[in-house]
PyMOL commands that place a pseudoatom at each C-alpha (Angstrom):
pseudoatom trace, name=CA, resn=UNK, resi=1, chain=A, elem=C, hetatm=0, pos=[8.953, 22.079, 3.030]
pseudoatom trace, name=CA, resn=UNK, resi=2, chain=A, elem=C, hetatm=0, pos=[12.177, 20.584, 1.307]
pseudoatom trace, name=CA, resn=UNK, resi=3, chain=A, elem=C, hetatm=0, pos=[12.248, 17.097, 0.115]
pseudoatom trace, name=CA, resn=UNK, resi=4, chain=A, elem=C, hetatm=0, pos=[14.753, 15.940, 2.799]
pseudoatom trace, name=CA, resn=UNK, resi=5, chain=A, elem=C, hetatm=0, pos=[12.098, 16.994, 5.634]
pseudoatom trace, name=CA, resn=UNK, resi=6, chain=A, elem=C, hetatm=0, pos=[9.016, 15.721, 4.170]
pseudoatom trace, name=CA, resn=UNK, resi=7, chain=A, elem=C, hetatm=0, pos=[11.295, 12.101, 3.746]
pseudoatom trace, name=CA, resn=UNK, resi=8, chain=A, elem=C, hetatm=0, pos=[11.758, 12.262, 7.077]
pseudoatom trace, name=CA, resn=UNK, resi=9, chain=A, elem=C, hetatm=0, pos=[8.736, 13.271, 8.410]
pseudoatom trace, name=CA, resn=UNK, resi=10, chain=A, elem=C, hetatm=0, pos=[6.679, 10.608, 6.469]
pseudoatom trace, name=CA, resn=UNK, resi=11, chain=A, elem=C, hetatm=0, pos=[9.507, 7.870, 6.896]
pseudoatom trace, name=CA, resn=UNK, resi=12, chain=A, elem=C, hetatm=0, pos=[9.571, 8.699, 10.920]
pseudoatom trace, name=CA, resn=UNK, resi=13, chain=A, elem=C, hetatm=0, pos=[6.022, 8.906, 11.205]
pseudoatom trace, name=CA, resn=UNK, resi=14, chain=A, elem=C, hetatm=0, pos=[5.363, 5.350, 9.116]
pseudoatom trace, name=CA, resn=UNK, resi=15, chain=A, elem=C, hetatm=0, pos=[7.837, 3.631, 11.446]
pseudoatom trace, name=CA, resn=UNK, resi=16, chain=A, elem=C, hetatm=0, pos=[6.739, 5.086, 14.380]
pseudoatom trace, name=CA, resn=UNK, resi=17, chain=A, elem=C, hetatm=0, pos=[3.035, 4.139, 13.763]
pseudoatom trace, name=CA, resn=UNK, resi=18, chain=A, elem=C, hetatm=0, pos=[3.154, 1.542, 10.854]
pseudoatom trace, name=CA, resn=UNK, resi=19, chain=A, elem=C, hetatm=0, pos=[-0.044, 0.840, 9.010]
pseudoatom trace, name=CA, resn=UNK, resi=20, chain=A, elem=C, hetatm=0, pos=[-1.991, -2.631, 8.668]
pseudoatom trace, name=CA, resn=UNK, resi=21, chain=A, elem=C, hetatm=0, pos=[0.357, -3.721, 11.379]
pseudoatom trace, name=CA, resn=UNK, resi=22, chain=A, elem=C, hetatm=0, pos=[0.004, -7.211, 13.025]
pseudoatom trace, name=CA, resn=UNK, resi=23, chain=A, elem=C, hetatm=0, pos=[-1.765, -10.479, 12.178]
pseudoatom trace, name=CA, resn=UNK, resi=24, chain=A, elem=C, hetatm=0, pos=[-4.325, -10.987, 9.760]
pseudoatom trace, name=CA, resn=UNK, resi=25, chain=A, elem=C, hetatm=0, pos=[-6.298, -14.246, 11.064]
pseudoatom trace, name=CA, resn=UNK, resi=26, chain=A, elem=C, hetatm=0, pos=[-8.194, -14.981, 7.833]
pseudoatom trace, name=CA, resn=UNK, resi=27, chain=A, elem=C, hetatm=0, pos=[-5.045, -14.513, 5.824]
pseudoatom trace, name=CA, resn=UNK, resi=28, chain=A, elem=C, hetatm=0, pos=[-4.578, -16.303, 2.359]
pseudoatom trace, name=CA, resn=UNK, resi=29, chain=A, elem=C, hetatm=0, pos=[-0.778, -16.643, 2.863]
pseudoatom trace, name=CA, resn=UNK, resi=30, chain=A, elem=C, hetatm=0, pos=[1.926, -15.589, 5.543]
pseudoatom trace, name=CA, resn=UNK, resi=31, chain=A, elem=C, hetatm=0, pos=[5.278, -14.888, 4.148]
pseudoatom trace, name=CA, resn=UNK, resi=32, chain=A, elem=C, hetatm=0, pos=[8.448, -14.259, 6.436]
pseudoatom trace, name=CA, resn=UNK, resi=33, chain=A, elem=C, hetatm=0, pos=[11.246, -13.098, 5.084]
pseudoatom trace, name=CA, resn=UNK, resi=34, chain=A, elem=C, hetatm=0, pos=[14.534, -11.582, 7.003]
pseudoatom trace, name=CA, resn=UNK, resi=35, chain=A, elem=C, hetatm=0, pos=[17.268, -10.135, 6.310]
pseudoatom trace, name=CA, resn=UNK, resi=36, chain=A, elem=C, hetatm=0, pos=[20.440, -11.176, 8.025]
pseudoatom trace, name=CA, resn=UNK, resi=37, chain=A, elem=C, hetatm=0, pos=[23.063, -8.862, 7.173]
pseudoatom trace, name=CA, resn=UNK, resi=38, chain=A, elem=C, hetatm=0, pos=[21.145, -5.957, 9.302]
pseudoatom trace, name=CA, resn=UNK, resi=39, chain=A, elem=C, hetatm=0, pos=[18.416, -8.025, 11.245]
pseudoatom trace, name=CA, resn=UNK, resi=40, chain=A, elem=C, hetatm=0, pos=[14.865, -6.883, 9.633]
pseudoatom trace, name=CA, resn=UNK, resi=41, chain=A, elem=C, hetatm=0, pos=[12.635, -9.576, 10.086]
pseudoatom trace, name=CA, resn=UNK, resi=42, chain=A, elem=C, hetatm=0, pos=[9.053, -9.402, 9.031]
pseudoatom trace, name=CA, resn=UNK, resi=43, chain=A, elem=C, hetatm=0, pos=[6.032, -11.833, 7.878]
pseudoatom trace, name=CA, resn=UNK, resi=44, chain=A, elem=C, hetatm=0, pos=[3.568, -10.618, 4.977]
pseudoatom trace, name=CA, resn=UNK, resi=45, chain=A, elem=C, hetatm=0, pos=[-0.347, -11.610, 5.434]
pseudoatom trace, name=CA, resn=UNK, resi=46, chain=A, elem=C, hetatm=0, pos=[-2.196, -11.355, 2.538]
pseudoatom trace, name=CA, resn=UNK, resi=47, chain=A, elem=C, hetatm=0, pos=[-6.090, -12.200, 1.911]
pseudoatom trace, name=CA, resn=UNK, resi=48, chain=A, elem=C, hetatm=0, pos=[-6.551, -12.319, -1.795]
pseudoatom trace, name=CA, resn=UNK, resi=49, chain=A, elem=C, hetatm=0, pos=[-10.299, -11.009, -3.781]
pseudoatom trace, name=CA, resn=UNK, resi=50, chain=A, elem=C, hetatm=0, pos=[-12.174, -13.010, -5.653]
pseudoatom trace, name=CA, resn=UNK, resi=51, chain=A, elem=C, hetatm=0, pos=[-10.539, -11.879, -8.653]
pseudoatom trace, name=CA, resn=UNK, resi=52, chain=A, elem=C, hetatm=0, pos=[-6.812, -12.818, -7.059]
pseudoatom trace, name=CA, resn=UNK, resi=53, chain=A, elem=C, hetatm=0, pos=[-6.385, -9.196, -6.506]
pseudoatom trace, name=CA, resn=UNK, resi=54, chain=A, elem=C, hetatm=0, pos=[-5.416, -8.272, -3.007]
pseudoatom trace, name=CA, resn=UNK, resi=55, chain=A, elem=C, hetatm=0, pos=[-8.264, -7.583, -0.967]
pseudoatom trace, name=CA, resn=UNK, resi=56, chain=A, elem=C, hetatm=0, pos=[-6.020, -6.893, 2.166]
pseudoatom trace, name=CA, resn=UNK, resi=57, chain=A, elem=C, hetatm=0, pos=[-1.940, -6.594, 3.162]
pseudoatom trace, name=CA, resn=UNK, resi=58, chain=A, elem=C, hetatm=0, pos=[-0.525, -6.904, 6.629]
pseudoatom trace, name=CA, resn=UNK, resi=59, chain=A, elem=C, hetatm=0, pos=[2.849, -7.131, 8.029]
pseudoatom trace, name=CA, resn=UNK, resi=60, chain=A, elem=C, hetatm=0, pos=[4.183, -7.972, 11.508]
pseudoatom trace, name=CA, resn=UNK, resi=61, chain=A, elem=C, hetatm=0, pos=[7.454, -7.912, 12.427]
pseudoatom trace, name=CA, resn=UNK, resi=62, chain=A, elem=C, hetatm=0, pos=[10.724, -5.794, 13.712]
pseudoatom trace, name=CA, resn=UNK, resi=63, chain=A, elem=C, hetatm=0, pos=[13.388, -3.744, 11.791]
pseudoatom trace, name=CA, resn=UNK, resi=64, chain=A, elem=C, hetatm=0, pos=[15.183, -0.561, 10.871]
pseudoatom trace, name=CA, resn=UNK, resi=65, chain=A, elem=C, hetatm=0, pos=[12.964, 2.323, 10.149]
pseudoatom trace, name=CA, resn=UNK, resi=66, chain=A, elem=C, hetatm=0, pos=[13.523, 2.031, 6.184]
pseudoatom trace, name=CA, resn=UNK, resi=67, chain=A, elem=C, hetatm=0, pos=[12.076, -1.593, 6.452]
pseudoatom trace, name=CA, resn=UNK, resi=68, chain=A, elem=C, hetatm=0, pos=[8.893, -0.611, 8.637]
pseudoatom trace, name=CA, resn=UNK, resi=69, chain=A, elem=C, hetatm=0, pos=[8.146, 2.458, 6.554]
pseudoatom trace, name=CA, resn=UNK, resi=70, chain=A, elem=C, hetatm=0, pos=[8.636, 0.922, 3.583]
pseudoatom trace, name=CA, resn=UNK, resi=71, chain=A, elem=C, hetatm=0, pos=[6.151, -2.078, 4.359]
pseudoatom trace, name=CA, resn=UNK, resi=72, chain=A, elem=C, hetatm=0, pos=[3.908, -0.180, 5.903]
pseudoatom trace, name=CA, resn=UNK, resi=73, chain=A, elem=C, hetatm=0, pos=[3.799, 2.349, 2.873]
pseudoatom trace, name=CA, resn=UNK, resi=74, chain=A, elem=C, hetatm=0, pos=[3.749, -0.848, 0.623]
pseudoatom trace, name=CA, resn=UNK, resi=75, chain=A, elem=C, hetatm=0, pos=[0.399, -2.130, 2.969]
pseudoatom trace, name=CA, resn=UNK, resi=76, chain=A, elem=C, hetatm=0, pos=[-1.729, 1.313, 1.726]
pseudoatom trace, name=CA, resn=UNK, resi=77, chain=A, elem=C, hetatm=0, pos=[-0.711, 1.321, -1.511]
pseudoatom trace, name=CA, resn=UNK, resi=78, chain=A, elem=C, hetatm=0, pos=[-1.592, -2.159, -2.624]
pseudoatom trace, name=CA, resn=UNK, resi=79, chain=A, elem=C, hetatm=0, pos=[-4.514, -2.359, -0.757]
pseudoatom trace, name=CA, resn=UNK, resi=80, chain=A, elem=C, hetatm=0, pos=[-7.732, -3.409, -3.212]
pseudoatom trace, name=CA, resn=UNK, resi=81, chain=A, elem=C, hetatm=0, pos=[-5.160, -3.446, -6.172]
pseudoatom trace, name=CA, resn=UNK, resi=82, chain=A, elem=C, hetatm=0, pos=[-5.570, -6.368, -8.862]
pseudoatom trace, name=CA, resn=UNK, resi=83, chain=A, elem=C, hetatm=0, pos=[-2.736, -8.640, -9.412]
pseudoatom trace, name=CA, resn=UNK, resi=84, chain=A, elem=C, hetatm=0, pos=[-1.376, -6.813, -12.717]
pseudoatom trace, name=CA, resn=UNK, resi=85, chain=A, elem=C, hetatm=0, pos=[-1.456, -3.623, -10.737]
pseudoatom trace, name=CA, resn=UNK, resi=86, chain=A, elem=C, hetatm=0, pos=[0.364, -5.006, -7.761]
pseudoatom trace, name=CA, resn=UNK, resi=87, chain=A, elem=C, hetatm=0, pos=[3.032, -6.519, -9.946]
pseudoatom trace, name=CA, resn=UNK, resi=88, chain=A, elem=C, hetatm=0, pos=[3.494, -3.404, -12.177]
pseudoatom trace, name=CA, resn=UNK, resi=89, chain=A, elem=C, hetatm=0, pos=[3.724, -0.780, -8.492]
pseudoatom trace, name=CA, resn=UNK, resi=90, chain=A, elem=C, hetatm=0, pos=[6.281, -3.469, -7.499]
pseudoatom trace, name=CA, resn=UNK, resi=91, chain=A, elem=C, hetatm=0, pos=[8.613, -3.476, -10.680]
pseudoatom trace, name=CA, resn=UNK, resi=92, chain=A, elem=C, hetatm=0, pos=[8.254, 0.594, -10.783]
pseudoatom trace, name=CA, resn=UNK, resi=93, chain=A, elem=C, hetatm=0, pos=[9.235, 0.589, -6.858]
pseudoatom trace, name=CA, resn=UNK, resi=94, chain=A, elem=C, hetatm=0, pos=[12.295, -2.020, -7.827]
pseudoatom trace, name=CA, resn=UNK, resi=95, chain=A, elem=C, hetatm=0, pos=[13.284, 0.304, -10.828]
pseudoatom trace, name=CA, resn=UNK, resi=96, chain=A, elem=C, hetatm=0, pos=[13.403, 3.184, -8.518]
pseudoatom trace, name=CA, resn=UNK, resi=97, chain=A, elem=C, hetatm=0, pos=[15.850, 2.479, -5.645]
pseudoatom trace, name=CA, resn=UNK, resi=98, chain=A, elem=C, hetatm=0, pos=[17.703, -0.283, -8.373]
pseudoatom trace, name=CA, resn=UNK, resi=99, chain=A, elem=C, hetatm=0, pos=[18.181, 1.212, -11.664]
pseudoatom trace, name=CA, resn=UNK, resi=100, chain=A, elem=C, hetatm=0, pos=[21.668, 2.274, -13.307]
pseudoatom trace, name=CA, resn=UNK, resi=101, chain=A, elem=C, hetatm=0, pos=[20.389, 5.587, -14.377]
pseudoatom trace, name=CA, resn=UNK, resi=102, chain=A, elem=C, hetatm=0, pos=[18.479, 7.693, -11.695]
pseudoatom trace, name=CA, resn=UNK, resi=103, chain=A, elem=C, hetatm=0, pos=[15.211, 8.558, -13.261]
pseudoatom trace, name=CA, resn=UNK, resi=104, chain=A, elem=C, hetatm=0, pos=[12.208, 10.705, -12.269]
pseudoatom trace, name=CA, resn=UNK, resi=105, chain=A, elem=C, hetatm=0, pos=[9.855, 7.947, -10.330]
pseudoatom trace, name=CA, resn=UNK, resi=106, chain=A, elem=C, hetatm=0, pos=[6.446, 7.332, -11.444]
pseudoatom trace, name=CA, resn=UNK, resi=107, chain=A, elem=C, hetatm=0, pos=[3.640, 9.515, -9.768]
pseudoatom trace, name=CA, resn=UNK, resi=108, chain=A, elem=C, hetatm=0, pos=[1.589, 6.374, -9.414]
pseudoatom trace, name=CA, resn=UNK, resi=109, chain=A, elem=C, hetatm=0, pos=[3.779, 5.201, -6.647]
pseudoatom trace, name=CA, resn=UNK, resi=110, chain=A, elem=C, hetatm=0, pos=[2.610, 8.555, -4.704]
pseudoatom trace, name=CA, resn=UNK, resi=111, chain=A, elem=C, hetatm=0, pos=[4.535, 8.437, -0.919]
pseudoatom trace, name=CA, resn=UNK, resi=112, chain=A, elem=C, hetatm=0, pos=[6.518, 5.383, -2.183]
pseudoatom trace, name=CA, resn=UNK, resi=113, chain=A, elem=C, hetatm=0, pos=[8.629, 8.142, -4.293]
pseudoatom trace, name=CA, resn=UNK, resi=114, chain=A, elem=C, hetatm=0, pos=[9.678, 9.685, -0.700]
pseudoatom trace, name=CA, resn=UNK, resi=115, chain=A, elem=C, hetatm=0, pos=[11.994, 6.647, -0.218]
pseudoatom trace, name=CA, resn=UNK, resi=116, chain=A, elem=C, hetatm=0, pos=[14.264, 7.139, -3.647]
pseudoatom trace, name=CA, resn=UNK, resi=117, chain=A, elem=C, hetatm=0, pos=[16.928, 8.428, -1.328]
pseudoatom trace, name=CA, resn=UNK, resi=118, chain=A, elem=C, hetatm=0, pos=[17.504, 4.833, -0.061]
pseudoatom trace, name=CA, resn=UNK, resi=119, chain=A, elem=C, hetatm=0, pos=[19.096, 4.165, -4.059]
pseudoatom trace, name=CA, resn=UNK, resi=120, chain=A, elem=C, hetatm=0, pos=[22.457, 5.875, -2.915]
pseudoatom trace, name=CA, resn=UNK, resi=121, chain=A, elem=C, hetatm=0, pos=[22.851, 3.272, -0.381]
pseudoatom trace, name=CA, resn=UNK, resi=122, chain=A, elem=C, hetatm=0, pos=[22.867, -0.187, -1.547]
pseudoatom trace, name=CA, resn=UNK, resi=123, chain=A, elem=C, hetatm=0, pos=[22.810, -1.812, 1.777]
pseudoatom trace, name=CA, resn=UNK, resi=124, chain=A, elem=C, hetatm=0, pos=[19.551, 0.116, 2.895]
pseudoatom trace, name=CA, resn=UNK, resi=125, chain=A, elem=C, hetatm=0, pos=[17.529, -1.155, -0.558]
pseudoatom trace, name=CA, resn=UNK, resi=126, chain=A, elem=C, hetatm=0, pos=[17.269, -4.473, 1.132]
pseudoatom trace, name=CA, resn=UNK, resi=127, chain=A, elem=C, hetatm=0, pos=[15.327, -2.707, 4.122]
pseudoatom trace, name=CA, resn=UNK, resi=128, chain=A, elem=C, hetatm=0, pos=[13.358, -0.907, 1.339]
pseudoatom trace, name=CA, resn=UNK, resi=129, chain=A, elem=C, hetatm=0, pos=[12.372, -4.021, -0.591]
pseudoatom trace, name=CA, resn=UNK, resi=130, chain=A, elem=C, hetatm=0, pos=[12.555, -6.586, 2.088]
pseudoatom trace, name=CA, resn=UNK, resi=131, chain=A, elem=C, hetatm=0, pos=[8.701, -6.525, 2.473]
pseudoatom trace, name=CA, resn=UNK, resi=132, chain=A, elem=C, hetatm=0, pos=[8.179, -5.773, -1.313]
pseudoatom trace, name=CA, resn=UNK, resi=133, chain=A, elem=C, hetatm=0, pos=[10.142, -9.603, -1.461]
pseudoatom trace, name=CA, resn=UNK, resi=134, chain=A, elem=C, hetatm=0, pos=[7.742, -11.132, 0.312]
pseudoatom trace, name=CA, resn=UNK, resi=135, chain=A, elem=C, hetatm=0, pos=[4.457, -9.564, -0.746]
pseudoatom trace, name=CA, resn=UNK, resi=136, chain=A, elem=C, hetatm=0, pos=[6.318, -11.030, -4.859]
pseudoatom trace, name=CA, resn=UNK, resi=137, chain=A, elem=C, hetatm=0, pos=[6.305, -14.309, -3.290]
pseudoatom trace, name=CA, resn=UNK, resi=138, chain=A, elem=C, hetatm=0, pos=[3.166, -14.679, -2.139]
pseudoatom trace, name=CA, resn=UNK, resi=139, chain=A, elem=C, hetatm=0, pos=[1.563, -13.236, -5.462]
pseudoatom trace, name=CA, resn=UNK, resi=140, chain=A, elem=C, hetatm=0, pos=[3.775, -15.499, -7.476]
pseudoatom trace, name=CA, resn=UNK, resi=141, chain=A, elem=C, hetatm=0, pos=[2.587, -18.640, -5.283]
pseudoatom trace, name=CA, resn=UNK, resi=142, chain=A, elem=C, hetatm=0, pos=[-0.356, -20.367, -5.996]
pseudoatom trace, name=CA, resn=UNK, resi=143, chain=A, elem=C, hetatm=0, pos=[-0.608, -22.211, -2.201]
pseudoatom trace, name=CA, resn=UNK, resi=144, chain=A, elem=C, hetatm=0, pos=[-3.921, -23.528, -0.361]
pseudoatom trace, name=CA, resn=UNK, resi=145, chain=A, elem=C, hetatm=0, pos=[-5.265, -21.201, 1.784]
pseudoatom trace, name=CA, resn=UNK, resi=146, chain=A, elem=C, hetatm=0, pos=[-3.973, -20.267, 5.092]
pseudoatom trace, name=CA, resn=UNK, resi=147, chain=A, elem=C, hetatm=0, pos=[-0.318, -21.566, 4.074]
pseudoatom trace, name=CA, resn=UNK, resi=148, chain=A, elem=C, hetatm=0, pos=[3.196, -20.322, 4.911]
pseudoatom trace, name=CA, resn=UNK, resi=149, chain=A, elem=C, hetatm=0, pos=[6.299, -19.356, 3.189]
pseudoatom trace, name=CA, resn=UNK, resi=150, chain=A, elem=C, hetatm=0, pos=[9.860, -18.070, 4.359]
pseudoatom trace, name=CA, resn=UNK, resi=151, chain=A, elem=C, hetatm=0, pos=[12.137, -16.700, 2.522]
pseudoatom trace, name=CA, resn=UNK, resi=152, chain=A, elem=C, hetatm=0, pos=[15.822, -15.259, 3.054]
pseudoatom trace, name=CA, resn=UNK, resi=153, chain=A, elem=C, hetatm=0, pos=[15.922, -12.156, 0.960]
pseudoatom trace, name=CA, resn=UNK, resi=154, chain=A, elem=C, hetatm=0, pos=[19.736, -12.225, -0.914]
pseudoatom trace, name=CA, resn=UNK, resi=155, chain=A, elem=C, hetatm=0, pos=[17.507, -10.056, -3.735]
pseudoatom trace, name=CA, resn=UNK, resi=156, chain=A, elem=C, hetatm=0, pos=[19.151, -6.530, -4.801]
for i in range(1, 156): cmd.bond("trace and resi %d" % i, "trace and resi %d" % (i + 1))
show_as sticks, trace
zoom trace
């Protein structure tokens, strides 16, 4: 199978059936974050381990295919990951559909390397990292349990 089918066979089925989709009641944090230059809207719910790690990611939601794929790909990866390890998979994600130079990805994004494409089309990186935004903020934000953030993503 070429790369161009197995992109859209993974991105189709991921929007079509997203992962971890919908509330998580004994959420941590909530963050919403849209974007209004193409209408993806979607709230990150995130119940953090003992250790601050993530112990489980949801998202709920609406938006283009590249944004529901891309958070719902972003959901199973992170899952049961440690802070440092979230953080690092989110930088190498950034690098990929961001950098100046295109570069081989790293395997240890797995799937997530599937959505590279999106880099040679600026607008569509905001889809891609729309949920990646909000899943930053609520690892950068020490807040009391149960709270809520909302952000508007101008990142990218």
């Amino acid at each position: 199978m070429e790369f161009e089918e197995l992109y859209q066979e993974v991105i189709l089925d991921h929007s079509r059936r997203p992962r971890n989709f919908g509330e998580l009641p004994d959420a941590d944090i909530h963050v919403h974050a849209n974007n209004p230059m193409c209408g993806d809207d979607v709230t990150v719910h995130v119940k953090f381990a003992a250790d601050g790690g993530l112990d489980s990611v949801f998202f709920s939601g609406n938006g283009c295919s590249i944004c529901m794929a891309s958070a719902s790909m972003m959901t199973q990866k992170l899952k049961k990951k440690s802070h440092a390890e979230s953080m690092e998979l989110m930088r190498k994600f950034h690098e990929m559909l961001t950098a100046a130079q295109e570069s081989e990805p790293d395997k240890r994004l797995g799937d997530l390397q599937l959505l590279k494409g999106v880099r040679k089309f600026p607008l569509r990186v905001k889809c891609a990292t729309l949920a990646w935004h909000a899943l930053e903020e609520a690892l950068d934000k020490p807040l009391e349990k149960g709270a809520s953030l909302s952000i508007e993503d101008e990142k990218d």
